[in-house]
PADO-959895 format. One record per atom (N, C-alpha, C): y, x, z; residue in three letters. Coordinates in pm, whole numbers, plus 32768, in hexadecimal, padded with zeros to 4 digits. Layout:
PADO-959895
YXZAla;...
This chain:
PADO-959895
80D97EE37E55Unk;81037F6C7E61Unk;81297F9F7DD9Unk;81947FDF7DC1Unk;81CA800E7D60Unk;818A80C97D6CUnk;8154808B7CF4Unk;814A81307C8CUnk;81C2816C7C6EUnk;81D482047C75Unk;8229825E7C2CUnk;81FE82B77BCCUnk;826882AD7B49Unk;823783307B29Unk;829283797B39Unk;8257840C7B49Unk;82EF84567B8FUnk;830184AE7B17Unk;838484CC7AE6Unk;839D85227A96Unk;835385D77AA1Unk;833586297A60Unk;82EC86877A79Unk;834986FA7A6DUnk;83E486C17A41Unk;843587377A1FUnk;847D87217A99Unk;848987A87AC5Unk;84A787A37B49Unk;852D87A57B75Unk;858C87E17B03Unk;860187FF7B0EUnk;865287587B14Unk;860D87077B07Unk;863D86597B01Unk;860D861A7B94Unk;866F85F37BC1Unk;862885BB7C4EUnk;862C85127C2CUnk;85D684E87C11Unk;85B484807BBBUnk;8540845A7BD6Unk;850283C07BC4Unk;847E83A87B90Unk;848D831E7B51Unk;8438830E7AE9Unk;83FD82A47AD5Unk;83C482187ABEUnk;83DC81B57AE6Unk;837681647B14Unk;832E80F47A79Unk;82C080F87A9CUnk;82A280937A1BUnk;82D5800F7A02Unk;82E07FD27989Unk;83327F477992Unk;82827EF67983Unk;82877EBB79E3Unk;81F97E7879D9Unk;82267DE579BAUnk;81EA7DA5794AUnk;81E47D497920Unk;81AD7CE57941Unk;817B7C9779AAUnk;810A7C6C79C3Unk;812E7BAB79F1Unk;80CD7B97799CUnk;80D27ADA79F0Unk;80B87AE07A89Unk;81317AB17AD1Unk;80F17AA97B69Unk;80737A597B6FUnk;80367A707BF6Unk;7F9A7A1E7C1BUnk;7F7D7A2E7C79Unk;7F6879D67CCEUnk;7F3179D57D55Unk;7EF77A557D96Unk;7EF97A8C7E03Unk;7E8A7AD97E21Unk;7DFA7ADB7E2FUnk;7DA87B0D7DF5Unk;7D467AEC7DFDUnk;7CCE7B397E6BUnk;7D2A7B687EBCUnk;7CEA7BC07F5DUnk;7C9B7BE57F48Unk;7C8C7C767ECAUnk;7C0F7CC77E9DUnk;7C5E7D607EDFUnk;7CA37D617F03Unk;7CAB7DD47F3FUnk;7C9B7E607F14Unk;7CBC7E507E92Unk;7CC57EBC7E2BUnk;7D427F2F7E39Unk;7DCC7EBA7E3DUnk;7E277F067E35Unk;7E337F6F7EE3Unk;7DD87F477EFCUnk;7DE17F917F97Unk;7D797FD57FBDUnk;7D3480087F3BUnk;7CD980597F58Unk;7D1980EB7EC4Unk;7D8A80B97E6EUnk;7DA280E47E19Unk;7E18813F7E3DUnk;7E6180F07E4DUnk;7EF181457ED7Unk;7EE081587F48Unk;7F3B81947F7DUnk;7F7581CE7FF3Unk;800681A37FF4Unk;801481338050Unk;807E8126807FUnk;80F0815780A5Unk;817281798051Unk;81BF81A98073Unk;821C817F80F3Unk;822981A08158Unk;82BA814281D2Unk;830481BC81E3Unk;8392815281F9Unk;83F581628217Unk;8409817A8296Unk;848081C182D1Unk;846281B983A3Unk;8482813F83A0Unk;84DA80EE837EUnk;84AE80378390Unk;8443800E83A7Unk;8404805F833BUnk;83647FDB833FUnk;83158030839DUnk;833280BB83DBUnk;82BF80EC8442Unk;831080A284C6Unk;8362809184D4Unk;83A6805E8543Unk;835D7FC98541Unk;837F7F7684DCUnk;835B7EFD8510Unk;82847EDC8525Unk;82677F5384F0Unk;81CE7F6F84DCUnk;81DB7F96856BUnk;81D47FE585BEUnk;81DC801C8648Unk;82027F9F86A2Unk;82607F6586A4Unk;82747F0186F8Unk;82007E9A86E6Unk;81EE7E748684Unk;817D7DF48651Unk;80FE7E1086AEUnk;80DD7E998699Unk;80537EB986D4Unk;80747EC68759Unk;80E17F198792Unk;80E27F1A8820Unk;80A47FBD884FUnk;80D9801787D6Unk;808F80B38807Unk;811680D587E3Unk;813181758810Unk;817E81D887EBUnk;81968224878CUnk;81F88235877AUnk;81FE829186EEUnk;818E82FB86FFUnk;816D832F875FUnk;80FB839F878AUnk;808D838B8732Unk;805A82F9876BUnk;7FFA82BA8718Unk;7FDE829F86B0Unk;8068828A8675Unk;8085825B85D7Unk;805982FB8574Unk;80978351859AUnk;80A383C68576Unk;7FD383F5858FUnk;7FA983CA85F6Unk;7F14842385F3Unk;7EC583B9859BUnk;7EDB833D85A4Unk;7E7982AA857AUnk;7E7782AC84E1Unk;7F42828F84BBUnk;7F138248843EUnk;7F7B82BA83CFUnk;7FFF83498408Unk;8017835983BDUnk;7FCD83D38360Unk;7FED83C982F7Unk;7FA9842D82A1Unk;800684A9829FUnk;7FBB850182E7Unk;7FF085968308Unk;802F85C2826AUnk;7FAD85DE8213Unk;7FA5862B819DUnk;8032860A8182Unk;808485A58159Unk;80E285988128Unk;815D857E817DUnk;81C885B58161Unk;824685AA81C7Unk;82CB85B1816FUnk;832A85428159Unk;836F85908137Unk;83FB85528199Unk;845B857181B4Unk;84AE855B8228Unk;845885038297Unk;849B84AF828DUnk;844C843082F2Unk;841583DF82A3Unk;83F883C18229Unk;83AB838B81F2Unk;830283AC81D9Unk;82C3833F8208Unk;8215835D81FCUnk;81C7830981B9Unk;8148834281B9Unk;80CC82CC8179Unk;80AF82E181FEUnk;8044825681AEUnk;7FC08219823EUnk;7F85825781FCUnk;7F3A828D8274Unk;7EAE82BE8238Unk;7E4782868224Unk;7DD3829281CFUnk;7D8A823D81A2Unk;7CEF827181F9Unk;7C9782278213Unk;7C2882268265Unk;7BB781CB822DUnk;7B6282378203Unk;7AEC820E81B2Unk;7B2B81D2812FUnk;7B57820780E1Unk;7B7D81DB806BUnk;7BF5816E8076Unk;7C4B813780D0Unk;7C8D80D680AAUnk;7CED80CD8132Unk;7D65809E8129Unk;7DD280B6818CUnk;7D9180838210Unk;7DD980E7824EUnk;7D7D80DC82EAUnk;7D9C8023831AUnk;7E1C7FDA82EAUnk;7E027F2E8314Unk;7DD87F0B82C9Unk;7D6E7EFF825FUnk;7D207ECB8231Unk;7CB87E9D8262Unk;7C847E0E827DUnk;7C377DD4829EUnk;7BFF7D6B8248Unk;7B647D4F825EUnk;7B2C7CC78214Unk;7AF07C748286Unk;7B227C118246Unk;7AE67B9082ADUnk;7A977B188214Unk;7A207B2A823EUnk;79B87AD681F3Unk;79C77B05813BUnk;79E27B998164Unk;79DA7BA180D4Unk;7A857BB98070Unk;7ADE7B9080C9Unk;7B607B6780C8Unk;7BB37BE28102Unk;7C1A7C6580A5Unk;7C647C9080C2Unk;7CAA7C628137Unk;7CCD7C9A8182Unk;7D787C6481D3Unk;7D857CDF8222Unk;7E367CFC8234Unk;7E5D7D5F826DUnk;7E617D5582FAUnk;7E697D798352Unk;7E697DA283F0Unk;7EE07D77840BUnk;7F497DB083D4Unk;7FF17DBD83C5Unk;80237D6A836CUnk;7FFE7CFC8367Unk;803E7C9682C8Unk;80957C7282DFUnk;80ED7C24839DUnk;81787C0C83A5Unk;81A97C61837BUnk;819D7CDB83A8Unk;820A7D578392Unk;81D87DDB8348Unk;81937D9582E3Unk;81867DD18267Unk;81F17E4F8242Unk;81E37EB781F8Unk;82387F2281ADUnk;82737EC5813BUnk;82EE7F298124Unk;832B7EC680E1Unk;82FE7EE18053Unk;82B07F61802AUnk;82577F4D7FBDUnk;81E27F147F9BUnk;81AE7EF97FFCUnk;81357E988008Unk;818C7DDC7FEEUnk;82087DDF7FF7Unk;82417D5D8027Unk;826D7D357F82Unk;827B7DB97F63Unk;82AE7DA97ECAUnk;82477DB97E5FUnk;81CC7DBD7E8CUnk;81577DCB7E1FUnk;81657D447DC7Unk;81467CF67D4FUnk;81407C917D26Unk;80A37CA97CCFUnk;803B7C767D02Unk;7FE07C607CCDUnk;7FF97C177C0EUnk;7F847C327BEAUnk;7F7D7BF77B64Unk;7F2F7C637AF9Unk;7F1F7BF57A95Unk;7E917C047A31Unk;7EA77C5479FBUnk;7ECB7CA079DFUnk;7EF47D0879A1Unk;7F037DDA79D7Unk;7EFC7DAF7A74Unk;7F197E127AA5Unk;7E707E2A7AB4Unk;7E647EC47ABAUnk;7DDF7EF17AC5Unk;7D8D7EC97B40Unk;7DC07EE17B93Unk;7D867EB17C3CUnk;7D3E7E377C1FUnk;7D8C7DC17BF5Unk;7D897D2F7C0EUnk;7CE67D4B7B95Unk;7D027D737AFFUnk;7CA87D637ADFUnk;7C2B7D957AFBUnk;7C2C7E237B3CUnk;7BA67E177BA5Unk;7BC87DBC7BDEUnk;7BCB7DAD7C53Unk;7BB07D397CBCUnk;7B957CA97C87Unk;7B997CA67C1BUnk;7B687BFA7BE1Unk;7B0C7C0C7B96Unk;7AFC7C7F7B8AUnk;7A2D7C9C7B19Unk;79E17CC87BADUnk;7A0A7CF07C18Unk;79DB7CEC7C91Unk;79757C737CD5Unk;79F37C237CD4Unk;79DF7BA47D0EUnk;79AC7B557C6FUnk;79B07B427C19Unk;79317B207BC0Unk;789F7B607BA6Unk;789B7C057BD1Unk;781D7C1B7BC8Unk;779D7C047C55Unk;
């Protein structure tokens, strides 16, 4: 999931984004970055999220979207108990609910040593 920073001057419709430097690296299914963000989707990715599960937009809208924020048709997931509502652990082990049809910011995250998440999640799983 990509961070923004958004410009604060408002008269610029503009933002941001950091140039992150980072050695790629495996995932290491600490489940950081998904307790850290909120998933941004696209109506693509709620469309192909809705079909996957087999509920209605009705559903989508009471279950997983996040009211607080709206801006056209673009939404977050909302997060539940600290961390995106498809977040799941199996034996200890991150994994998403929705991983075929992942957001396409979740699709574009690239883990690595350098990014803050990852380094929690690996003093995690060492302590």
């Amino acid at each position: 999931m990509k961070s923004a920073n958004f410009n604060t001057d408002l008269s610029q419709d503009t933002f941001d984004t950091p140039d992150i430097k980072s050695e790629p690296m495996e995932c290491r299914r600490c489940g950081v970055c998904c307790t850290r963000h909120q998933a941004f989707v696209e109506p693509e990715d709620i469309v192909r999220i809705v079909s996957y599960l087999g509920i209605t937009m009705q559903d989508w809208e009471r279950l997983y979207d996040d009211s607080r924020w709206q801006f056209s048709e673009y939404r977050l997931i909302r997060h539940v108990n600290g961390a995106c509502a498809f977040l799941e652990y199996d034996n200890g082990l991150a994994t998403c609910a929705i991983h075929p049809v992942k957001p396409a910011c979740c699709d574009s995250w690239k883990p690595g040593p350098d990014r803050a998440e990852c380094k929690e999640g690996l003093k995690r799983r060492v302590a």
